[in-house]
Backbone bond lengths (Angstrom), bond angles and torsions (degrees), N, CA, C in turn:
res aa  C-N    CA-C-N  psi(-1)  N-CA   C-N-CA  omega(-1)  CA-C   N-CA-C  phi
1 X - - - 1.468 - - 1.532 109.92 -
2 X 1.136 119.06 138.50 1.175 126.00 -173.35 1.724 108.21 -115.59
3 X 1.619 117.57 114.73 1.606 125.02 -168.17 1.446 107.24 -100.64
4 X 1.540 136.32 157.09 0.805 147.67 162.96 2.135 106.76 -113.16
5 X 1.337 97.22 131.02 1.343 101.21 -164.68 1.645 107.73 -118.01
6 X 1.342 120.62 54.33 1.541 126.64 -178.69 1.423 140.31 -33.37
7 X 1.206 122.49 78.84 1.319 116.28 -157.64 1.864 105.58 -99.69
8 X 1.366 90.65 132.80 1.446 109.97 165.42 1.688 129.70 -94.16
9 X 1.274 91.03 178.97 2.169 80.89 -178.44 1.348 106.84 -91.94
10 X 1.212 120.53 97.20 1.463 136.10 -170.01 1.722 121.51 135.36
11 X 1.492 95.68 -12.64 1.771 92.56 176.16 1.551 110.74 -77.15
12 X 1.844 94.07 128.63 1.440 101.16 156.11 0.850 133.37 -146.56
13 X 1.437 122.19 78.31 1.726 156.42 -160.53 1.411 96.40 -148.99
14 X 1.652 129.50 -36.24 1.079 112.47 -167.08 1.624 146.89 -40.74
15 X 1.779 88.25 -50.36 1.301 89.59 153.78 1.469 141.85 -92.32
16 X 1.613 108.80 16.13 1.365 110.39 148.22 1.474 132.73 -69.77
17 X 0.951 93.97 -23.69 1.752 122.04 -168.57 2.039 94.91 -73.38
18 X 0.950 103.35 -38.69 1.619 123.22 -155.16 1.613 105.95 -80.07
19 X 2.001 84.39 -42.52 1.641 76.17 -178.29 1.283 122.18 -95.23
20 X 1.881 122.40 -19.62 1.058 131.26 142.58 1.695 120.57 -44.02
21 X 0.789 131.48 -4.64 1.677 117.61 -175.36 1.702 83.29 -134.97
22 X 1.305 147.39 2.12 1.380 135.01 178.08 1.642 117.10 -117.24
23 X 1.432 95.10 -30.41 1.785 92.73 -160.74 1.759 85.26 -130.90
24 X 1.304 120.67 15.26 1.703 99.78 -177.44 1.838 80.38 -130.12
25 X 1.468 105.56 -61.43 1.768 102.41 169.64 0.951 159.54 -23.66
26 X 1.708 84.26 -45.70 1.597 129.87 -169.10 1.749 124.20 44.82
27 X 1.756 96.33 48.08 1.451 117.62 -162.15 1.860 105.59 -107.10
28 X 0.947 100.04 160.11 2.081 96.69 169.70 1.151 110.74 -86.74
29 X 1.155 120.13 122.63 1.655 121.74 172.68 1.576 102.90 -133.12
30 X 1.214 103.48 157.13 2.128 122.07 -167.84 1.607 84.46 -139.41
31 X 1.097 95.77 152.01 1.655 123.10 173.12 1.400 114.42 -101.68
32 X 1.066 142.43 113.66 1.614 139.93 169.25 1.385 125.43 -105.25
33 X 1.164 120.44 89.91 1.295 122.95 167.00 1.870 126.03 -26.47
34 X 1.540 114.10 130.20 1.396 100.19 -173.36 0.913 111.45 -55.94
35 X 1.233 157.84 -40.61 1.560 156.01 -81.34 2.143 97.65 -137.54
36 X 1.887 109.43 -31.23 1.103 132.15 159.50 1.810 119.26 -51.04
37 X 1.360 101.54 157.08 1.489 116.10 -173.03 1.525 124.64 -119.81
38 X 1.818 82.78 -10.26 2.168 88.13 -176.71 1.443 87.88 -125.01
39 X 1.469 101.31 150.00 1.495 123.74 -160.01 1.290 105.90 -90.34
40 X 1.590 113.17 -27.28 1.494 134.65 175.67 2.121 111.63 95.83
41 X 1.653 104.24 27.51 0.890 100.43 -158.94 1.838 143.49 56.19
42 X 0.750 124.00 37.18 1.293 126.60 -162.26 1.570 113.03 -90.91
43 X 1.262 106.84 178.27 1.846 104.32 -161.70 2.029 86.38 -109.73
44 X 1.426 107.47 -42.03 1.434 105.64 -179.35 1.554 99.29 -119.83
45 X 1.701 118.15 157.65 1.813 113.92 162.17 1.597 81.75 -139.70
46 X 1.809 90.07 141.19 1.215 115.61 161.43 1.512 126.95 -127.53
47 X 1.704 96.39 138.45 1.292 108.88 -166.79 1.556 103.59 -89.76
48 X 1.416 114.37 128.68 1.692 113.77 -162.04 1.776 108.77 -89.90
49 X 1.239 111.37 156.06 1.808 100.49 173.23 1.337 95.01 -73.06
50 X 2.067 106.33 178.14 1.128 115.84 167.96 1.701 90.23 155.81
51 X 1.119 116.20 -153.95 1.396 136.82 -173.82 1.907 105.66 -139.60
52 X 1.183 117.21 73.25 1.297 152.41 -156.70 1.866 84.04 -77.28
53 X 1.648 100.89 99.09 1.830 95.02 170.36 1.224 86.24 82.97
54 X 1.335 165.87 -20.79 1.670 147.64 -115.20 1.159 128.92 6.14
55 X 1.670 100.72 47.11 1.290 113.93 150.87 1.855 109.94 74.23
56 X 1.567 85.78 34.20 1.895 75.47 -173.14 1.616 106.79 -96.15
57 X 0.972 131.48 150.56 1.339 152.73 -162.82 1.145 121.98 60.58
58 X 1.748 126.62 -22.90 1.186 104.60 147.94 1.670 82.97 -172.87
59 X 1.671 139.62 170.45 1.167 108.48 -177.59 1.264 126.58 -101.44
60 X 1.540 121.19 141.75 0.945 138.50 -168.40 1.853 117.67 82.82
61 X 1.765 103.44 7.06 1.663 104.79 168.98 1.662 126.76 -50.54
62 X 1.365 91.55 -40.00 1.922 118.86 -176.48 1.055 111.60 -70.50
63 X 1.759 131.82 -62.64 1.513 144.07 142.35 1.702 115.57 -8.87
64 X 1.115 81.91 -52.19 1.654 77.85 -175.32 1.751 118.56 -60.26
65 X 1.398 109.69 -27.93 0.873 91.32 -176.76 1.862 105.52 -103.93
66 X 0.724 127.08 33.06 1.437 136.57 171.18 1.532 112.45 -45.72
67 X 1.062 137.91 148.42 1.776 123.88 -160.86 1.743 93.14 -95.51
68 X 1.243 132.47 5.68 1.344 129.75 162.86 1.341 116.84 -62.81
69 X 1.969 104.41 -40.79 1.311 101.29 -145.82 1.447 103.50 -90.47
70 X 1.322 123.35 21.75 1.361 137.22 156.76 1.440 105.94 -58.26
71 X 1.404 111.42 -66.78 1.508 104.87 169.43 1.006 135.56 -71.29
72 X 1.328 122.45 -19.44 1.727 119.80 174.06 1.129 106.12 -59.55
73 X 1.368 130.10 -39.67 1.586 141.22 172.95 1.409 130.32 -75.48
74 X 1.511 99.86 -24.41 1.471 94.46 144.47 1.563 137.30 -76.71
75 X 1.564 99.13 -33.86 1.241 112.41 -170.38 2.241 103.81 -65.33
76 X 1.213 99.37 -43.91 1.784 135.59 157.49 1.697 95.92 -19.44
77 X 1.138 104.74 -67.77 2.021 132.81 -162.10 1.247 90.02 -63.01
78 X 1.553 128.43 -39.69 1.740 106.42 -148.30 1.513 90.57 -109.41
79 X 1.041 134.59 -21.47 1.259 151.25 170.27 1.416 149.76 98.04
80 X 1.662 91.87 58.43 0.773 125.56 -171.95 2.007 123.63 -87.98
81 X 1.488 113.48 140.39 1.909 86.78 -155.52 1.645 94.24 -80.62
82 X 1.222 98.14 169.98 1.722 125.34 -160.58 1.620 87.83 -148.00
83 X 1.665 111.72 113.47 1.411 98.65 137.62 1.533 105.16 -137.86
84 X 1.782 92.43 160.42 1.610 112.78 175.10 1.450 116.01 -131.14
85 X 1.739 97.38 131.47 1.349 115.00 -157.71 1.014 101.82 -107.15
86 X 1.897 127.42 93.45 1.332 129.91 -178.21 1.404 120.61 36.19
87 X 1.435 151.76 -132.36 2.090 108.24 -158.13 1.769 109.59 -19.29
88 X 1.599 103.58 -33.65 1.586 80.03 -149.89 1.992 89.56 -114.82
89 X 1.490 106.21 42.90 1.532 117.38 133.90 1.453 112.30 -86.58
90 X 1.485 118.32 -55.63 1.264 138.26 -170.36 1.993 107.25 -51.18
91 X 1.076 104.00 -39.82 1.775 118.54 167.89 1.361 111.24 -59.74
92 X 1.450 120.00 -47.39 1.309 122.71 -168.70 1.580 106.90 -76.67
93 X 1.541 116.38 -22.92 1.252 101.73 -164.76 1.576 84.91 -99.55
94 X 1.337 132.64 -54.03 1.937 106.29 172.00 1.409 121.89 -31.89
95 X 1.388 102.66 -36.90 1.957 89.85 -167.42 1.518 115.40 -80.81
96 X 2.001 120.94 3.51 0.779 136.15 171.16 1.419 112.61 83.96
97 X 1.684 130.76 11.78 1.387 140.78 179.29 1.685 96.67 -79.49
98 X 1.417 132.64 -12.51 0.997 133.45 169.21 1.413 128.91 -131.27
99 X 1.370 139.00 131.68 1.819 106.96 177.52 1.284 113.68 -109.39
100 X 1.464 95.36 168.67 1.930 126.24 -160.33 1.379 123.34 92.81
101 X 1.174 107.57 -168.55 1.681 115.30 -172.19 1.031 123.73 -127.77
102 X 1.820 120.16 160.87 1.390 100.36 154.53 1.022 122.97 -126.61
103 X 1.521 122.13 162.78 1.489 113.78 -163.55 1.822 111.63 -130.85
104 X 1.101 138.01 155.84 1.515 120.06 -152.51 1.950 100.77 -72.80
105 X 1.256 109.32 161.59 1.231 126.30 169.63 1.669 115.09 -34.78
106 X 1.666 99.04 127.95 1.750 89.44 -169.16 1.322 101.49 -66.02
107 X 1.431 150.23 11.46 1.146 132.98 -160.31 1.706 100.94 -117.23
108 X 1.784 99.22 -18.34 1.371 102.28 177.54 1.688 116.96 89.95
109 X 1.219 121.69 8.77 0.777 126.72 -163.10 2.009 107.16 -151.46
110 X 1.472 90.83 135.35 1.866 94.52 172.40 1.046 109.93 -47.29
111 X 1.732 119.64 132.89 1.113 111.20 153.78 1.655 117.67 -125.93
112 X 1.102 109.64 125.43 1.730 127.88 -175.62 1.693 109.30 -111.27
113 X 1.288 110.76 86.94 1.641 115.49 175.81 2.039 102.94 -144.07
114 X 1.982 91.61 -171.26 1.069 88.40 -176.14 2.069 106.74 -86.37
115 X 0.798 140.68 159.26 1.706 137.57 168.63 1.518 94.85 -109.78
116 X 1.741 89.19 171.50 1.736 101.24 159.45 1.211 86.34 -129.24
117 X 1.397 112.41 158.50 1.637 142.20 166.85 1.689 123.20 -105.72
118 X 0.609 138.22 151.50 1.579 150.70 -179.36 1.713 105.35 -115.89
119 X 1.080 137.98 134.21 1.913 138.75 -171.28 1.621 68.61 -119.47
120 X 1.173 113.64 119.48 1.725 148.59 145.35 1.044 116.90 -68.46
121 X 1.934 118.33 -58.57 1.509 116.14 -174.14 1.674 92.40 -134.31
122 X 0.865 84.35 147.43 1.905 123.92 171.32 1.414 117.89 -95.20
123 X 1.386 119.39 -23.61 1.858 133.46 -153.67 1.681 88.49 -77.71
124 X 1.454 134.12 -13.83 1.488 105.43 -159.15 1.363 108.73 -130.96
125 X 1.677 107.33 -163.33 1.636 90.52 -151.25 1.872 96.09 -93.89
126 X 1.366 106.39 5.14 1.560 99.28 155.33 1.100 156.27 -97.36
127 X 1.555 100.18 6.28 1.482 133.75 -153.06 1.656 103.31 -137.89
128 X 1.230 123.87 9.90 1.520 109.74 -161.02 1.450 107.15 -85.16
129 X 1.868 123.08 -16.14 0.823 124.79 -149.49 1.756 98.14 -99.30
130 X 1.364 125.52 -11.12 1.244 147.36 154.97 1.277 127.49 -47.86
131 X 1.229 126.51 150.11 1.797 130.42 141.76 1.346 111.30 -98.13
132 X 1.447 98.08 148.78 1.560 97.94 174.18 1.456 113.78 -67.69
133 X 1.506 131.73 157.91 0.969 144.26 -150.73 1.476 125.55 53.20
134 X 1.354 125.97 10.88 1.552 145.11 178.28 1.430 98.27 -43.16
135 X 1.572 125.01 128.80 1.609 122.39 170.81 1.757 87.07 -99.59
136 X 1.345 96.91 132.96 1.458 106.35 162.42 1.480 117.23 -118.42
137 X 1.595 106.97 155.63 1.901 98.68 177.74 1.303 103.03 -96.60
138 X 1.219 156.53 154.93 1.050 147.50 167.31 1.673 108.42 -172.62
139 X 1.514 108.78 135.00 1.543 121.96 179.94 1.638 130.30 -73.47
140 X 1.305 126.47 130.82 1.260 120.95 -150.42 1.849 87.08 -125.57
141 X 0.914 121.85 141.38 2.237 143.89 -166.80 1.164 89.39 -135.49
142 X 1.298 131.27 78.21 1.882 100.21 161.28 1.927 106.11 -163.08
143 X 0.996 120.75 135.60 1.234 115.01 -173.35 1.980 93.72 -113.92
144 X 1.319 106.80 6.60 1.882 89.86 168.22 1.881 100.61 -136.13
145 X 1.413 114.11 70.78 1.636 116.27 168.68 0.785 120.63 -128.24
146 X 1.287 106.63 48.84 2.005 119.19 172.54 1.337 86.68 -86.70
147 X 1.546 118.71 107.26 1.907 107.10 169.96 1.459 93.76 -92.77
148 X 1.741 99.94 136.29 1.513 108.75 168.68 1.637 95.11 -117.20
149 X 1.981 99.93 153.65 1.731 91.34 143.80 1.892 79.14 -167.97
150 X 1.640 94.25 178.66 1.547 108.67 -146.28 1.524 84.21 -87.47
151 X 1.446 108.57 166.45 1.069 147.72 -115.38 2.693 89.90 -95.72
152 X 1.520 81.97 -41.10 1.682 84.15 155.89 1.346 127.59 -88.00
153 X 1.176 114.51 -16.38 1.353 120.99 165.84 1.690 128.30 -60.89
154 X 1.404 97.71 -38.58 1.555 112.59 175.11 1.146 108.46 -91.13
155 X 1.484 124.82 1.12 1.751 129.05 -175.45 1.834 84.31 -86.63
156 X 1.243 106.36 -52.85 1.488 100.24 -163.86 1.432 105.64 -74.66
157 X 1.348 132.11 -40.78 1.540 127.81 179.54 1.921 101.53 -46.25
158 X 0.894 94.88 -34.79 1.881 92.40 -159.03 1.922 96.58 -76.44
159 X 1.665 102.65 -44.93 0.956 103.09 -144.69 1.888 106.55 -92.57
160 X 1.292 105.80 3.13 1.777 134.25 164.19 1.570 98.51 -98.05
161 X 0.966 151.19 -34.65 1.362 160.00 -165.01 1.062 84.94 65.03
162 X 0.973 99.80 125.06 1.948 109.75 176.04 1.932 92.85 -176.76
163 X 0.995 115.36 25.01 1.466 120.98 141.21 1.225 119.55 -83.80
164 X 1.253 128.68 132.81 1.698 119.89 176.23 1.018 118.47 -110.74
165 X 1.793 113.78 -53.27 1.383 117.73 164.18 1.647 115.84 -110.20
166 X 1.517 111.17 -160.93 1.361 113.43 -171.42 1.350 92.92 -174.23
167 X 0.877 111.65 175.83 2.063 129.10 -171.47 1.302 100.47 -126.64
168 X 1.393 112.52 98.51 1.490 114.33 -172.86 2.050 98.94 -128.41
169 X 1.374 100.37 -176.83 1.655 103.55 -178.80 1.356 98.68 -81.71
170 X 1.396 116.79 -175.33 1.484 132.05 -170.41 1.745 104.81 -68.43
171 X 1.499 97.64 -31.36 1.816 93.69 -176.30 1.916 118.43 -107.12
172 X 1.674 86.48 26.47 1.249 103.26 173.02 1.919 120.13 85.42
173 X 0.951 114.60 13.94 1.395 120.66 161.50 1.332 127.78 -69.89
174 X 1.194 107.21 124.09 1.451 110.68 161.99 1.403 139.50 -66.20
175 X 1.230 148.95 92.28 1.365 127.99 -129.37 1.895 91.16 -165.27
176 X 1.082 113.79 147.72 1.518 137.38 173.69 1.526 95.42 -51.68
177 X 1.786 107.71 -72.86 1.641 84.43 -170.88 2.114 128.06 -77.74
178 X 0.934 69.87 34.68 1.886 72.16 -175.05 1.836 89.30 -115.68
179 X 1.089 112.34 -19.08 1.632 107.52 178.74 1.841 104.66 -68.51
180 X 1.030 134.83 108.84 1.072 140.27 165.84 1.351 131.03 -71.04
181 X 1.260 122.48 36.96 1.841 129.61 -163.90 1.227 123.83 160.96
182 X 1.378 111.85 -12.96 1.801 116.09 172.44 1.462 99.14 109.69
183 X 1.335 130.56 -34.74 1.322 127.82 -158.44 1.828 120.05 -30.26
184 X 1.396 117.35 125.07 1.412 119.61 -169.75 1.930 104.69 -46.97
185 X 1.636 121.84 139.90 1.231 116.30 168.00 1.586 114.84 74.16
186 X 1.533 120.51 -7.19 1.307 124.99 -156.76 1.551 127.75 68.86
187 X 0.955 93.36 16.16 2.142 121.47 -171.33 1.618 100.37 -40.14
188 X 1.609 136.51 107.27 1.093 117.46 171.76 1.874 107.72 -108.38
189 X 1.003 115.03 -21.33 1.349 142.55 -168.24 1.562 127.18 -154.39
190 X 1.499 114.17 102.95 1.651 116.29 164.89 1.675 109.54 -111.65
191 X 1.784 98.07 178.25 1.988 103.83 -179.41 1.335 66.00 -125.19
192 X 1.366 80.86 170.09 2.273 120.53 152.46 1.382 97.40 -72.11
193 X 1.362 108.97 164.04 1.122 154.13 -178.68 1.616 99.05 -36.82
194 X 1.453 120.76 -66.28 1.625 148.00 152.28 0.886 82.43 -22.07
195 X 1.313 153.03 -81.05 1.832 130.36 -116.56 1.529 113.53 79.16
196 X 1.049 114.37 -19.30 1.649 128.32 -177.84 1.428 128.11 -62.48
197 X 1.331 105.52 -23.82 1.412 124.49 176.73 1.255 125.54 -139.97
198 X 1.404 105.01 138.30 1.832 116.35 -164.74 1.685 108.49 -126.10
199 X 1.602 100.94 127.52 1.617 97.61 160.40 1.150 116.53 -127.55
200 X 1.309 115.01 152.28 1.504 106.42 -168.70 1.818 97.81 -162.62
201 X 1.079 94.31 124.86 1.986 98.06 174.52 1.524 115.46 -65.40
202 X 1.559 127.91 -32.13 1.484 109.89 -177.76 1.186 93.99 -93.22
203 X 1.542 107.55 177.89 1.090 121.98 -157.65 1.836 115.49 -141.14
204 X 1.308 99.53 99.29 1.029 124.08 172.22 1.844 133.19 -25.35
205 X 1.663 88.99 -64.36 1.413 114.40 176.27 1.674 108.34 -48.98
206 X 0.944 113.21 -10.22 1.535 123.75 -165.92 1.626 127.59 -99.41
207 X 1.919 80.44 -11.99 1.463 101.37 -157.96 1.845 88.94 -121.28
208 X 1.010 122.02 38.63 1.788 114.09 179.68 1.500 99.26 -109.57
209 X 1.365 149.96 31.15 1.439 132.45 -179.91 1.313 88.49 -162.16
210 X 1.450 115.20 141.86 1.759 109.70 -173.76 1.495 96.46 -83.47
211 X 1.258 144.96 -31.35 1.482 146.37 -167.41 1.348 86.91 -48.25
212 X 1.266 137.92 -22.92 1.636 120.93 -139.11 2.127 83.63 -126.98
213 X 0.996 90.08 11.98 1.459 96.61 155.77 1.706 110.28 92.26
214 X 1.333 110.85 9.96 2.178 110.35 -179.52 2.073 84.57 154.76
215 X 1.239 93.06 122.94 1.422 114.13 164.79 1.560 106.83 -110.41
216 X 1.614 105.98 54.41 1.598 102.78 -173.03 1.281 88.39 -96.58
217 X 1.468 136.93 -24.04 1.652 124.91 172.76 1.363 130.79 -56.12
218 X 1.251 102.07 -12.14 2.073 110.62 169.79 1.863 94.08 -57.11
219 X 1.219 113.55 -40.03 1.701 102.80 -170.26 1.386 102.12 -58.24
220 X 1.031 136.33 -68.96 1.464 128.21 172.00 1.690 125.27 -30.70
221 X 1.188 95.50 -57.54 1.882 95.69 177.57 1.855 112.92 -65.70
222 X 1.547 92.94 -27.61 1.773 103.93 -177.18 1.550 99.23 -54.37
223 X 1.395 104.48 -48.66 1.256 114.89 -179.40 1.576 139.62 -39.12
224 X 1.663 86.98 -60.53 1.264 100.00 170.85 1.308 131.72 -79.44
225 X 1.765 112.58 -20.68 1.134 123.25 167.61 2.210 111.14 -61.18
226 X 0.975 108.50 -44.59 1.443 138.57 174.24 1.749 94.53 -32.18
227 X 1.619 109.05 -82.19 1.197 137.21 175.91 1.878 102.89 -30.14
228 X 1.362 107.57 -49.97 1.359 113.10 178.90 1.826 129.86 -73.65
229 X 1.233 100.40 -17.38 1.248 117.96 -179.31 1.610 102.61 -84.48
230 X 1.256 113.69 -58.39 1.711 128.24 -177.49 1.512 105.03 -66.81
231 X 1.208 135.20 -40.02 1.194 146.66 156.05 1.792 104.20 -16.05
């Protein structure tokens, strides 16, 4: 599989992203500067966390319009996979490849710990390597992942399954205090309509080597690598 790894002025996940999908994967990945117009052909592009602009006007408002993200959104359209790893959930849902918002942590404050995850759907090309109800460990950086969206919006996310993950306890509960940020439903991760595109605030890439505390993020890349082989 061949990745595209998009870096903006403020990403710093990138080279987590790089070394998880290069030296732990053992996948091809290229770096693309925002400011660029060719995607470099790639089979997957990932949008890296960080503080994209530092987050001024709202995060990921500025990003969005980066002269890349012409193509990520084209590339998005024809159907090609797109994922964004918290800043670059927050990108996907300004540039409108995803809907709703996010709004800062109900507590008001960064939060950088370990989460658990819940795998909802299995149907896509990031999830195939999963069962549904999968508890994953995985680390969450973000002081704005309260995902909101209105009240038909979450009728159709639920009711398309197009929830992927959720913020649940270690034995898979859904529950207020295992939600780490307010996010509506416990929402940690949705796709589009396609299946083609994923956002999600924790961060995976972070989670591929147990030293680094849960190599539960290989399921995701297994995934997508998977998707590329059968492809």
């Amino acid at each position: 599989m061949k990745f595209t790894v998009v870096i903006f002025p403020g990403s710093n996940c990138d080279h987590d992203a790089y070394h998880a999908l290069k030296h732990v994967m053992e996948q091809e990945v290229h770096f693309v500067w925002h400011k660029e117009t060719d995607l470099g052909n790639p089979d997957v592009v990932l949008l890296p966390g960080g503080f994209s602009y530092g987050d001024y006007l709202r995060t990921g408002a500025i990003a969005r319009f980066s002269p890349i993200m012409d193509e990520v959104i084209r590339f998005a359209n024809k159907g090609g996979l797109v994922i964004g790893i918290c800043n670059g959930f927050q990108i996907l849902l300004e540039s409108g490849l995803l809907p709703g918002a996010m709004l800062h942590n109900d507590q008001l404050k960064f939060s950088c710990k370990q989460v658990w995850l819940r795998c909802e759907q299995t149907d896509t090309p990031f999830t195939n390597k999963m069962v549904t109800g999968q508890v994953l460990q995985v680390p969450i950086a973000h002081g704005e992942g309260n995902y909101i969206c209105d009240e038909q919006t979450l009728d159709q996310l639920e009711s398309q399954e197009r929830v992927i993950f959720r913020y649940c306890t270690s034995d898979g509960q859904i529950t207020a205090d295992a939600n780490p940020n307010g996010s509506i439903a416990n929402i940690a991760g949705i796709c589009n309509e396609n299946r083609n595109v994923l956002g999600m605030m924790p961060h995976p890439e972070r989670a591929v080597e147990k030293i680094l505390g849960s190599d539960d993020g290989r399921f995701l890349f297994d995934s997508l690598i998977a998707t590329g082989v059968l492809s």
